[in-house]
N, C-alpha and C positions, 0 to 999 in steps of 0.2 A: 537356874533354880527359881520356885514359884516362891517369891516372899510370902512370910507367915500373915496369915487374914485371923481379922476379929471382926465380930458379930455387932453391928449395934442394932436396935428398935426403936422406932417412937412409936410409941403408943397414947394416945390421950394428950397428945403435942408433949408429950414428955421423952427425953430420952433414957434407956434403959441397956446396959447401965449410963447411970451419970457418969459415973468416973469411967474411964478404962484405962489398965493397965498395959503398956504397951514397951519394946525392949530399944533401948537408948542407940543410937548409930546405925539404924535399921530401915529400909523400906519395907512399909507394910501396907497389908492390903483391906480398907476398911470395907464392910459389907452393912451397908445400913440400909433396914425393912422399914418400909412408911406402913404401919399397919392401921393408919388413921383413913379417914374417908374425905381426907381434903389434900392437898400437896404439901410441903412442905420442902424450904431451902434450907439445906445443910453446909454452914457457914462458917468458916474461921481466920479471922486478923492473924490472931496468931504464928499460924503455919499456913496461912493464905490459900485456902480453897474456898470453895465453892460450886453446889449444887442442886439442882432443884430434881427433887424424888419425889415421882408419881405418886397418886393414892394406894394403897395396897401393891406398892410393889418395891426394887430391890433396886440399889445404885450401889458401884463399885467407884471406891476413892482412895487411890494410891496417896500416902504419904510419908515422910521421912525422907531418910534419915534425920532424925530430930539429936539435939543433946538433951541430956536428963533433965527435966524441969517442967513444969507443968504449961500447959497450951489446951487455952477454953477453946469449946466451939459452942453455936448456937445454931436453933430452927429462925431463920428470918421474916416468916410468918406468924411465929407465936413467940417472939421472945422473951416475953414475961416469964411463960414457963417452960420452953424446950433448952434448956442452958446444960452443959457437960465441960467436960474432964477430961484430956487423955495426959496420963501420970506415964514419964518416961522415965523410965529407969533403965 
């Protein structure tokens, strides 16, 4: 079976949403839109990825199984302001 996918955007090197709620002991499938006009790396210590997503286009980033607890990620080219949130529950 296809693990359940969420949506993320940066827009304006922000991401949208900040937070995302996602379901605790699960692989899931992120789908995050660079709808900026510059690249941007999609990053996290936390749960250890990493990726760098095209200008205006679309990168797929499996992660989990997580346990419940909160795990930042950031844009590694705008980190002052692309900072997020996935909230596992």
């Amino acid at each position: 079976a296809e693990p359940p996918s969420f949506r993320l955007a940066i827009v304006n090197h922000r991401f949208q949403p900040a937070t995302l709620t996602i379901p605790a002991n699960t692989k899931v499938k992120l789908v995050v839109e660079n709808r900026d006009a510059t690249p941007e790396e999609f990053e996290s210590n936390d749960f250890d990825r990493e990726k760098v997503i095209l200008p205006n286009s679309s990168a797929v980033i499996f992660v989990g199984p997580l346990r419940p607890g909160q795990y930042r990620f950031f844009g590694e080219f705008n980190p002052a302001t692309a900072q997020g949130v996935l909230r596992v529950e």
